[in-house]
C-alpha positions in Angstrom: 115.3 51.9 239.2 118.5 51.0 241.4 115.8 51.3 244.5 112.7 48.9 241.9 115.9 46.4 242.1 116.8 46.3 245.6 113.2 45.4 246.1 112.9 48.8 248.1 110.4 50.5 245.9 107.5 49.7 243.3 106.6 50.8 240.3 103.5 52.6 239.3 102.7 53.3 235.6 99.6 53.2 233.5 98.8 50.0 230.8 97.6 50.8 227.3 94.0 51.5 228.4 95.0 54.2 231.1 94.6 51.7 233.8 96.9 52.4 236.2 99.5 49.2 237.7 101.7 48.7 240.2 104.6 46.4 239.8 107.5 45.0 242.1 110.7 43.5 241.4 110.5 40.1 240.6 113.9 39.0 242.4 115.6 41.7 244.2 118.9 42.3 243.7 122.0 42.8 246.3 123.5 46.2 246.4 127.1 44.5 245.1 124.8 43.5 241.8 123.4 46.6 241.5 126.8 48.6 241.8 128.8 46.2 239.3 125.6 46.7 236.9 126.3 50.9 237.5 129.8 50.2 236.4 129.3 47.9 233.5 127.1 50.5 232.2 129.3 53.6 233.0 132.5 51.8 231.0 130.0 51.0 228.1 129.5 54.7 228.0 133.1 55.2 228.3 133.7 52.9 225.7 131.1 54.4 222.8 131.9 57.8 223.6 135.9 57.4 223.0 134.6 55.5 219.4 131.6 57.5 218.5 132.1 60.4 220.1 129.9 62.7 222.6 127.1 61.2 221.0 128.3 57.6 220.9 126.3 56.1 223.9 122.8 58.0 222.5 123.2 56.7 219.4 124.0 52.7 220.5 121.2 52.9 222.9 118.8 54.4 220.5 120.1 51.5 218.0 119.1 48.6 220.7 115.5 49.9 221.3 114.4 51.5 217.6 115.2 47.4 216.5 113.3 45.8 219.7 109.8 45.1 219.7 108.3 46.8 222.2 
């Protein structure tokens, strides 16, 4: 993903009717963006897992994308 949002690599994946796509980062980031989103992320996990335990981090994310609509 870190390499989809340098604008380095694309992404190739298949739609709903098995056809397949290619898609490339709309605005590519810098590598100073991508390393301060790396350590938001790795103090959120921090964070949940000295709350909620080993599990804490799973759980959040699997909270955010059980109530999005995908």
């Amino acid at each position: 993903m870190c390499e989809f949002d340098l604008g380095r690599q694309s992404l190739e994946m298949l739609d709903g009717d098995g056809e397949d796509l290619t898609m490339t980062s709309p605005s590519a980031k810098s590598i100073d963006e991508i390393v301060a989103c790396l350590k938001r992320i790795r103090k959120s996990i921090d964070m949940w897992t000295r709350e909620c335990g080993r599990r804490g981090y799973c759980d959040f994310i699997d909270g955010i994308f059980s109530s999005a609509d995908l």
